[in-house]
PAVO-448664 format. One record per residue (C-alpha): residue in three letters; residue number from 1; x, y, z. Coordinates in nm, 3 decimals. Layout:
! PAVO-448664
residuo/num/c1/c2/c3
Ala/NUM/X/Y/Z
...
***
This chain:
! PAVO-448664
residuo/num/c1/c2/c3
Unk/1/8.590/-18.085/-10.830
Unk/2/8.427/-17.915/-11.153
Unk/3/8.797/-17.724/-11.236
Unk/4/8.914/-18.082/-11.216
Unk/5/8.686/-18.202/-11.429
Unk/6/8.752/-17.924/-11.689
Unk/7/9.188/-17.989/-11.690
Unk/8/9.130/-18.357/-11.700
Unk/9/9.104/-18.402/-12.086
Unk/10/9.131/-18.791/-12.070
Unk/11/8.759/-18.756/-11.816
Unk/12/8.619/-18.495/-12.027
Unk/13/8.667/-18.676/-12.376
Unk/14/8.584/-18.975/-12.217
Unk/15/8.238/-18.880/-12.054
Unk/16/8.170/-18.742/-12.421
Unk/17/8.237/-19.076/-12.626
Unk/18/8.087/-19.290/-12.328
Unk/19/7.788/-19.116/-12.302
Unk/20/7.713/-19.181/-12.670
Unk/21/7.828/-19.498/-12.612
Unk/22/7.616/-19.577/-12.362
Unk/23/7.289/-19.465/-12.556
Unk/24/7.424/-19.701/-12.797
Unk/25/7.391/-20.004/-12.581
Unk/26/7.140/-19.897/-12.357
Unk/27/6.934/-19.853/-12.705
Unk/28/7.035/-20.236/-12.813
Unk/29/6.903/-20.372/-12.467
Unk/30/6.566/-20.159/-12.460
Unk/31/6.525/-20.234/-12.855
Unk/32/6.659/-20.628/-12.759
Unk/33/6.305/-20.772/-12.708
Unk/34/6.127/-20.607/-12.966
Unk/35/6.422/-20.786/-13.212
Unk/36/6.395/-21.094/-13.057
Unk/37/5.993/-21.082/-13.077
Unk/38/6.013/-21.001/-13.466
Unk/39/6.268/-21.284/-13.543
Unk/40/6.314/-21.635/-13.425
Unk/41/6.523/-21.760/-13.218
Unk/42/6.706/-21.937/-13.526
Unk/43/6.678/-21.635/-13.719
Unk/44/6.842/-21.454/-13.451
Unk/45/7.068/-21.682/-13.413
Unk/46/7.193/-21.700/-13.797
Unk/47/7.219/-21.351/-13.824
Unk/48/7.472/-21.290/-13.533
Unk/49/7.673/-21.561/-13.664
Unk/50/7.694/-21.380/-14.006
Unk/51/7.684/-21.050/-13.855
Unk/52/8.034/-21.174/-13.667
Unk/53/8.223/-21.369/-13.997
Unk/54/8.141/-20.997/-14.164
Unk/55/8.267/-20.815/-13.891
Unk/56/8.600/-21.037/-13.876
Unk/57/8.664/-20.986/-14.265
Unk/58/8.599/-20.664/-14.247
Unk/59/8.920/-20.640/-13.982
Unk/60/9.120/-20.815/-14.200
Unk/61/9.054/-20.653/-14.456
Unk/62/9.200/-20.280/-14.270
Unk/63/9.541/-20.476/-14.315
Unk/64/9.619/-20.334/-13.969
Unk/65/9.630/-19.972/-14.082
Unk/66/9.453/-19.847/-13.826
Unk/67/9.796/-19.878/-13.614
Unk/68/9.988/-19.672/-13.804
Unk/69/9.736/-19.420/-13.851
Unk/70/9.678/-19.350/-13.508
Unk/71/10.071/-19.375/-13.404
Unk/72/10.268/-19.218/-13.690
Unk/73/9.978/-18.930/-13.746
Unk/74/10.092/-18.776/-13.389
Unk/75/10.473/-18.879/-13.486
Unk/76/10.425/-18.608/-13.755
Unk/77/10.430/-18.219/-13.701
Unk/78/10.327/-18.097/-14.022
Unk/79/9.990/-18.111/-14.157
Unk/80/10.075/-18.143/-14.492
Unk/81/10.289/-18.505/-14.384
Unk/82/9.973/-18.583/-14.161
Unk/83/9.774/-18.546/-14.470
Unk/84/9.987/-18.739/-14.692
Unk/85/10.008/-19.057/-14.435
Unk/86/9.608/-19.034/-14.453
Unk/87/9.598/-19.020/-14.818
Unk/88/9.857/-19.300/-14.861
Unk/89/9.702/-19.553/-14.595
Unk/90/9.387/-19.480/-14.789
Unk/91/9.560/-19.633/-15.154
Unk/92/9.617/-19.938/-14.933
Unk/93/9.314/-20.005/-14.850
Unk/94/9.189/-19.971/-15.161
Unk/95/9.463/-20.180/-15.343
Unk/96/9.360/-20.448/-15.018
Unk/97/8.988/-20.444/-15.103
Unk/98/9.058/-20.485/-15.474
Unk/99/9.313/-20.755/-15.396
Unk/100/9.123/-21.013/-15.142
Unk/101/8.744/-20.935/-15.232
Unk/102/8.779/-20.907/-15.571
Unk/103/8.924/-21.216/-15.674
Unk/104/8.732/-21.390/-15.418
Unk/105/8.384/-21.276/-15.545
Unk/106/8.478/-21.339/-15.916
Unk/107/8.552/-21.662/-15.882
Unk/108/8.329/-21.787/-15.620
Unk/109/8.574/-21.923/-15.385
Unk/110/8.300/-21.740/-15.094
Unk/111/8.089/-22.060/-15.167
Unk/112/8.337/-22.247/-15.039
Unk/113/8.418/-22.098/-14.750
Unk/114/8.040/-22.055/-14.661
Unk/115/8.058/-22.464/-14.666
Unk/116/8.358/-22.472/-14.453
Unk/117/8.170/-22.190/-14.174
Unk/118/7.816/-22.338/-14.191
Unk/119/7.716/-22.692/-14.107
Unk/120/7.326/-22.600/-14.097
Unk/121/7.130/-22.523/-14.355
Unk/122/7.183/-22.140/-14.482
Unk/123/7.047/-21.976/-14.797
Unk/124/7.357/-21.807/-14.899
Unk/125/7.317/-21.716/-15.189
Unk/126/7.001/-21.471/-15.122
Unk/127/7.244/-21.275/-14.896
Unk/128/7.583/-21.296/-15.062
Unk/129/7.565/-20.920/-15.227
Unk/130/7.423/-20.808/-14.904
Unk/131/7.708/-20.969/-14.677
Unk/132/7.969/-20.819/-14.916
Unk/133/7.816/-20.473/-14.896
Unk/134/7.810/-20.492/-14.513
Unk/135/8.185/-20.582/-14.521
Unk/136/8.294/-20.298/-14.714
Unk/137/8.052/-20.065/-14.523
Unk/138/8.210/-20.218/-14.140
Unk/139/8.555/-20.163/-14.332
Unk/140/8.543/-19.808/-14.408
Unk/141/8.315/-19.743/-14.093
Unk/142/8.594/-19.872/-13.852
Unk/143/8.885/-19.655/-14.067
Unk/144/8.679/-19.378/-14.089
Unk/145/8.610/-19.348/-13.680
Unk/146/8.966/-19.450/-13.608
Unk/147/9.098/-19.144/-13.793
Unk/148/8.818/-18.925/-13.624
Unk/149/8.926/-19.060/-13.258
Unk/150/9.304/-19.000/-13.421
Unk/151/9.237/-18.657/-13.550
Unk/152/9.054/-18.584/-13.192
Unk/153/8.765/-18.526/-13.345
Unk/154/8.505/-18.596/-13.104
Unk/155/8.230/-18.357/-13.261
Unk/156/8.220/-18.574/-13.572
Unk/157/8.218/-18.887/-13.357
Unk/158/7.949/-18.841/-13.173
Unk/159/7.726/-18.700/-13.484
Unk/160/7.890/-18.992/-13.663
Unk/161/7.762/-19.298/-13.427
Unk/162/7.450/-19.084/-13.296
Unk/163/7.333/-19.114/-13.668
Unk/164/7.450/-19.434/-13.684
Unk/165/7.254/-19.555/-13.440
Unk/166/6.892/-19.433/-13.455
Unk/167/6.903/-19.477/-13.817
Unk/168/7.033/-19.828/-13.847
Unk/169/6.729/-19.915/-13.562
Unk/170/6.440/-19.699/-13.673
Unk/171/6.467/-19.848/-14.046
Unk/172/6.540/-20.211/-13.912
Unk/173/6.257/-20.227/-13.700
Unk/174/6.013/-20.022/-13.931
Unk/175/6.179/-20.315/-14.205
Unk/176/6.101/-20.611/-13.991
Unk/177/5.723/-20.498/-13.881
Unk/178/5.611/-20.375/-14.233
Unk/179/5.823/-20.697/-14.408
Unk/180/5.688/-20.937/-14.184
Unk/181/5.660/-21.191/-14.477
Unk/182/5.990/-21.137/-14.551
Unk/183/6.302/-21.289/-14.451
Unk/184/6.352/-21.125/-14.127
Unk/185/6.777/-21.153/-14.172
Unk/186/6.775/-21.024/-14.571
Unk/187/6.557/-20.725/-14.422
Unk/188/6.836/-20.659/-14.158
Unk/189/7.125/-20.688/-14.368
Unk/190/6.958/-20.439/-14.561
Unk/191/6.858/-20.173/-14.347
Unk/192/7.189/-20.147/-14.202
Unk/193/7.401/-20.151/-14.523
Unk/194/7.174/-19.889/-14.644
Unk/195/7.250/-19.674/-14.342
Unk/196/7.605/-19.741/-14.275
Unk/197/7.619/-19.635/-14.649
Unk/198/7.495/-19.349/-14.643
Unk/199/7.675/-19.177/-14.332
Unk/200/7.991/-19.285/-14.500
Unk/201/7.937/-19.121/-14.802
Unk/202/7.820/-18.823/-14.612
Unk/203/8.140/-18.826/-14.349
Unk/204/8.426/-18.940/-14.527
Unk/205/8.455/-18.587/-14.728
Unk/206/8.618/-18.479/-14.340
Unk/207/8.881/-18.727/-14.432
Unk/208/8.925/-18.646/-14.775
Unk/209/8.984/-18.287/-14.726
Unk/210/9.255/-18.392/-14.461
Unk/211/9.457/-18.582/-14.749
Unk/212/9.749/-18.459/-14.931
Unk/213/9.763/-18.622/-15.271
Unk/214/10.146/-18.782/-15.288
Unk/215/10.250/-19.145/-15.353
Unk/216/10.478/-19.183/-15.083
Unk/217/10.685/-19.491/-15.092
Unk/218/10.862/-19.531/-14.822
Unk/219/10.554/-19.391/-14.599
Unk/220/10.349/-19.689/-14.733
Unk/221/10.641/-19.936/-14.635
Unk/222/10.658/-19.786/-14.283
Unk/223/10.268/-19.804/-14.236
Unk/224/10.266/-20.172/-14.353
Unk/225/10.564/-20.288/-14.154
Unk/226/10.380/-20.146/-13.866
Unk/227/9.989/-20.309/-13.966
Unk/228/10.061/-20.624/-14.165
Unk/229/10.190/-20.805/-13.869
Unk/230/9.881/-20.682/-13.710
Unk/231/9.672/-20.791/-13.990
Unk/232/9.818/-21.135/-14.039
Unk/233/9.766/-21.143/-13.616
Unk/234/9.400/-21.090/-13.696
Unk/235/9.361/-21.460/-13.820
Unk/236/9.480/-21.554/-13.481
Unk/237/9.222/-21.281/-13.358
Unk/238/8.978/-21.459/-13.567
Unk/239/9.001/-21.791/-13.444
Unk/240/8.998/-21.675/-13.070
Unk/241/8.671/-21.458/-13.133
Unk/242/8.504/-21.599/-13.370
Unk/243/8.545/-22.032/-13.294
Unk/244/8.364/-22.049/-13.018
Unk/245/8.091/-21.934/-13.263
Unk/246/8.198/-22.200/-13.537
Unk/247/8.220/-22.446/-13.283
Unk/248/7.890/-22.361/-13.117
Unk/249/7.739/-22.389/-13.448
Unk/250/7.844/-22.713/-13.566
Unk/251/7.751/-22.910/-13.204
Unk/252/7.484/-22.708/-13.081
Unk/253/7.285/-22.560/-13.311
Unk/254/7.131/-22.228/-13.389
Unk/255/6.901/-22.229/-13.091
Unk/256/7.189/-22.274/-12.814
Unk/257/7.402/-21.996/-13.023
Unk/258/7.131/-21.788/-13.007
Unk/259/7.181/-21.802/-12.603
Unk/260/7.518/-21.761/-12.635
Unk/261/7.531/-21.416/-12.832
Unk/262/7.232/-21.308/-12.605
Unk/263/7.527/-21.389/-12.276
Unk/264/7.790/-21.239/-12.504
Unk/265/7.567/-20.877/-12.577
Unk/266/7.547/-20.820/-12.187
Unk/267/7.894/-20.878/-12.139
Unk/268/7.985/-20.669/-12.409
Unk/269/7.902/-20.391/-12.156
Unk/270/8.280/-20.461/-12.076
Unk/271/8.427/-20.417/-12.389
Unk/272/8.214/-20.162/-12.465
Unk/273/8.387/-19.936/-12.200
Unk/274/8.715/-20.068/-12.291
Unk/275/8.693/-19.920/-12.662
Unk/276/8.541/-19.605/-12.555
Unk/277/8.865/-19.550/-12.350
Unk/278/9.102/-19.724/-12.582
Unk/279/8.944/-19.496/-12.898
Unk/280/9.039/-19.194/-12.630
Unk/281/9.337/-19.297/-12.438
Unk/282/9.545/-19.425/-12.750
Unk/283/9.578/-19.032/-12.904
Unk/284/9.694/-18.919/-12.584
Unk/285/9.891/-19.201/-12.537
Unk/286/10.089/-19.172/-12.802
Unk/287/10.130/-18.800/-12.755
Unk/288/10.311/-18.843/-12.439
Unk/289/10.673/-18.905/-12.535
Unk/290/10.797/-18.966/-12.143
Unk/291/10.803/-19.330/-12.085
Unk/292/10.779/-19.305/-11.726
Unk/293/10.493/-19.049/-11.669
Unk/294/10.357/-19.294/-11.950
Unk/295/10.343/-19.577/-11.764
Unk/296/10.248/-19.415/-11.462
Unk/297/9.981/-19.276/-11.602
Unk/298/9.870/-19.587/-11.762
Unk/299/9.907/-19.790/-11.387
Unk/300/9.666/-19.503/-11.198
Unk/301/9.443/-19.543/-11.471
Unk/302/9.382/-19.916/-11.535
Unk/303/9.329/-19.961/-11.098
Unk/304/9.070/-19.714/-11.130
Unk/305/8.899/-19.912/-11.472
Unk/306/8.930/-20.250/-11.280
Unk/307/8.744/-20.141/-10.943
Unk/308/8.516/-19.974/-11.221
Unk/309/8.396/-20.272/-11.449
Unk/310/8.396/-20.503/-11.181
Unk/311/8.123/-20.293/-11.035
Unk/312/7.991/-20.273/-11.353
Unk/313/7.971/-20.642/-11.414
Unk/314/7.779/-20.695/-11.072
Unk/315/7.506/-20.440/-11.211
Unk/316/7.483/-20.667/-11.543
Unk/317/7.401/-20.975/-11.367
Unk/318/7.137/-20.772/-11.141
Unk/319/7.016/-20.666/-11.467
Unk/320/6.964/-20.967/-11.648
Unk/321/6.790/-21.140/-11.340
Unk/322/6.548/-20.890/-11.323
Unk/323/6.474/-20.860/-11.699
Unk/324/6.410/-21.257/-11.773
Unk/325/6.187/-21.184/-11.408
Unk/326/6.002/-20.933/-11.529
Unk/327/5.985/-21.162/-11.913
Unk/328/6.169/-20.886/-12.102
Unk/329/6.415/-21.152/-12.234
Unk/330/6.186/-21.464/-12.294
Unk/331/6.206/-21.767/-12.075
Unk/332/6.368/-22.000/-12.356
Unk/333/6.706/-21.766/-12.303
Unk/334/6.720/-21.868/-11.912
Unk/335/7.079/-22.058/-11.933
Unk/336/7.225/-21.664/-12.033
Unk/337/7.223/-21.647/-11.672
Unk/338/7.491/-21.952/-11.591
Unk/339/7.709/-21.863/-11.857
Unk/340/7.698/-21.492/-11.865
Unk/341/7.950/-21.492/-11.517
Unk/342/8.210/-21.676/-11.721
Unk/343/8.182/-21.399/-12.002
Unk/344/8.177/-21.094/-11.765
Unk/345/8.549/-21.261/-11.581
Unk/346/8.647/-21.270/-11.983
Unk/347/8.554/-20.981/-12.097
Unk/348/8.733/-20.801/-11.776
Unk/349/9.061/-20.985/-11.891
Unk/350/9.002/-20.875/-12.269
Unk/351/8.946/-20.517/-12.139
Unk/352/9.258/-20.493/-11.877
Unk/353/9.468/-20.711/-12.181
Unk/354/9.373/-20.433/-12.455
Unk/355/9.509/-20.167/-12.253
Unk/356/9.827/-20.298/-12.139
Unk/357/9.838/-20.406/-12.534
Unk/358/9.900/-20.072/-12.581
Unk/359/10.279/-20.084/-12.538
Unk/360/10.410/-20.352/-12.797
Unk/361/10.193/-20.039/-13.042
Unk/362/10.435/-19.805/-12.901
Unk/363/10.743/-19.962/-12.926
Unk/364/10.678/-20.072/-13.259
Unk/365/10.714/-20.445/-13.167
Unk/366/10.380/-20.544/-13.375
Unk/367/10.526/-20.897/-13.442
Unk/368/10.488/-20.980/-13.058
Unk/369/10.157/-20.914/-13.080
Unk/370/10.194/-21.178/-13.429
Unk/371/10.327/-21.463/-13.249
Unk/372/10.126/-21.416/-12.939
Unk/373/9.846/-21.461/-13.142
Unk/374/9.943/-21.737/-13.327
Unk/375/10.005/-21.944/-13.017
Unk/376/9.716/-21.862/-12.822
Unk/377/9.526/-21.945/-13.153
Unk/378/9.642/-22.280/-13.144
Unk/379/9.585/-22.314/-12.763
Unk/380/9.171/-22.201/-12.795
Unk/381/9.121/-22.404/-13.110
Unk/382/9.227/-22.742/-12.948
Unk/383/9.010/-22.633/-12.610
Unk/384/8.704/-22.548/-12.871
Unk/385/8.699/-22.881/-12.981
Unk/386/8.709/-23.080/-12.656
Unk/387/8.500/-22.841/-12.456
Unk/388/8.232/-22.691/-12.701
Unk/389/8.176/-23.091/-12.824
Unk/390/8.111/-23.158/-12.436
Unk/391/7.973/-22.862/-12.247
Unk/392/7.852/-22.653/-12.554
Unk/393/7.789/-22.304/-12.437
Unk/394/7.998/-22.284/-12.109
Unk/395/8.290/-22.468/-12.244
Unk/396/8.350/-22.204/-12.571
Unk/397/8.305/-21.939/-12.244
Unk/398/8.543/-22.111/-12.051
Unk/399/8.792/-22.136/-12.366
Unk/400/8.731/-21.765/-12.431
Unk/401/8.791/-21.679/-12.056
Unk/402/9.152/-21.897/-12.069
Unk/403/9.219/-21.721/-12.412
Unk/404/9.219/-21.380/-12.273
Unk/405/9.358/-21.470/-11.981
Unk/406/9.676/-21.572/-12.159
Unk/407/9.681/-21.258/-12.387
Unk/408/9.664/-21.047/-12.058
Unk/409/9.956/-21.214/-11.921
Unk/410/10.189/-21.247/-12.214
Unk/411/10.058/-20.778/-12.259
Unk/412/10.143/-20.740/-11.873
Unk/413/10.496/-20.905/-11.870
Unk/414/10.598/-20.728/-12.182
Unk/415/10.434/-20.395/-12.037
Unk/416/10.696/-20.482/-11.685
Unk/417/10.993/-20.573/-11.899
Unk/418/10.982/-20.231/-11.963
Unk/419/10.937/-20.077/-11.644
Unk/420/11.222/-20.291/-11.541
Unk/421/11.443/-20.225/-11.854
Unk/422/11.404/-19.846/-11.770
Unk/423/11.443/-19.886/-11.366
Unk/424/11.125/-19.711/-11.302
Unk/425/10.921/-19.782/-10.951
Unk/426/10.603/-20.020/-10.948
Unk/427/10.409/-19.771/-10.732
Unk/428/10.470/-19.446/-10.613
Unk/429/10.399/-19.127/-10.767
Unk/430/10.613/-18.928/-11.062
***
């Protein structure tokens, strides 16, 4: 069993990131009440709704680079043409950041789209410098750990997020119990700009010593033909994720979206696993050039991550139970536990969808992934409006839940078209 463990370099490299991974989370939940003790549950509620609008502009905003990077950066040989497509996806980013944040800030047109995202009562303006820093810091953050997963280096991943994650919670709760006169969501903005920050300016000279220093044209063209459908498909990515928030928000209020992200941070146990693998499995699976021992591969792999989270997502409800038992999570958070089952069935969906996902990446058919998105856009924002108006919390879960269900199907039958194209077996081994 151990000599299996040591040849199985998906297990190994997973184990590694997961662990981390795990700390992360398991971190969150042990560090959850003391948060929700030192800020209110509107304060707590405002915050995640920010934290999310950053974290979606901050994935526009990678123009869908990180798809090239990881799949054309194994399609090279050389280092020196590995280098280059690093340095050159870089450029892009930067002539993206200057492009839609600069204008934007200059000439105020944030204002207006803060009046378009809030409804309630939000004092903007104190963090406006603070939300733009946080953008910029998720943006390079998310590049900068994409190219480590894509360069296999899992040494500087887990120093990387290890740092990441004891400094971002020592300083925000030191912040928050020395500040308590202070607003409790400026002080967390704060603390973890500061941090993410700092560990970018400290890691990104890895990638910078990886770059070759050549304008390449026709590279650029390549990597944007391959990301900008992505990126334009994270609008549609945007509404799915982030309107049940918008919607929540406008009918129900801080307090009842407050519930709702405390539901959504168990079951994002789930997709917490699902990016660990996905950060491992993509490098390998884009290394393997055989189609069939691809997909078989991919099959054996995503039983064994189903029977897995399912598991997993039995453990989270036992979990939650006993923690608002025990008064861990405070009373006033009770109806988590009705609409957490809807988000664990979701988040299994998302997970299984993301992998099978994988495929329209290798094949270089981004623009299915475009018009998937677009439609299934459409589909959740029409369901958001009748069933978050009506059933608040459990209808923008049950919108979510059809939302992913619909991306899993549309992945899956593109992932068989294949099979089928290429005549290889559903089952069976190579």
């Amino acid at each position: 069993m151990w000599q299996r463990f040591k040849n199985n370099l998906l297990l190994r490299r997973l184990l590694t990131v997961l662990s981390l991974d795990v700390l992360v989370k398991a971190s969150a939940f042990i560090l959850m009440p003391l948060y929700l003790r030192l800020m209110t549950q509107a304060e707590y509620g405002i915050f995640n709704y920010i934290l999310s609008i950053v974290y979606c502009y901050s994935v526009l905003l990678n123009l869908g680079l990180y798809v090239p990077q990881s799949k054309l950066f194994h399609d090279f040989t050389d280092q020196k043409e590995k280098g280059r497509l690093i340095y050159n996806i870089n450029l892009l980013i930067l002539g993206g950041m200057l492009l839609l944040v600069v204008p934007v800030y200059c000439f105020g047109l944030d204002f207006h789209i803060v009046k378009l995202l809030f409804t309630n009562t939000v004092d903007y303006p104190r963090y406006r410098w603070l939300i733009l820093l946080m953008t910029l810091t998720a943006l390079l953050a998310y590049m900068l750990t994409n190219f480590f997963y894509t360069a296999e280096r899992i040494d500087l991943i887990k120093q990387f997020n290890l740092m990441r994650v004891i400094g971002i919670n020592v300083i925000s709760l030191s912040a928050l119990y020395f500040l308590k006169k202070r607003d409790s969501i400026q002080v967390r903005f704060m603390a973890i700009g500061f941090v993410e920050g700092a560990l970018i300016l400290t890691y990104y000279i890895h990638c910078i010593r990886v770059m070759q220093p050549k304008i390449d044209k026709k590279l650029m063209i390549r990597s944007l033909k391959l990301g900008l459908p992505i990126m334009f498909n994270t609008f549609s990515a945007i509404v799915i994720n982030y309107g049940d928030k918008f919607f929540l928000e406008r009918y129900s209020g801080y307090n009842q979206l407050s519930v709702y992200y405390l539901a959504f941070s168990f079951s994002s146990i789930i997709s917490l696993i699902s990016l660990s693998l996905q950060n491992v499995w993509l490098p390998l699976f884009f290394k393997e050039k055989d189609l069939q021992r691809n997909m078989y591969k991919t099959r054996k792999m995503m039983i064994r991550l189903t029977l897995g989270i399912i598991a997993l997502s039995c453990a989270i409800m036992v979990a939650l139970v006993v923690f608002l038992w025990l008064g861990i999570v405070p009373a006033n958070y009770h109806e988590t536990l009705y609409v957490l089952p809807i988000m664990l069935v979701s988040q299994i969906l998302a997970c299984l969808g993301l992998q099978y996902s994988n495929y329209l990446f290798y094949f270089e058919k981004t623009v299915f992934v475009l018009l998937a998105g677009i439609a299934i856009s459409v589909v959740d924002t029409l369901m958001n409006m009748y069933f978050v108006a009506r059933f608040s919390i459990y209808g923008a879960a049950f919108t979510l839940l059809v939302s992913n269900a619909l991306f899993l199907t549309i992945y899956y039958w593109f992932y068989s078209y294949y099979r089928k194209k290429h005549n290889f077996p559903s089952y069976g081994h190579l």
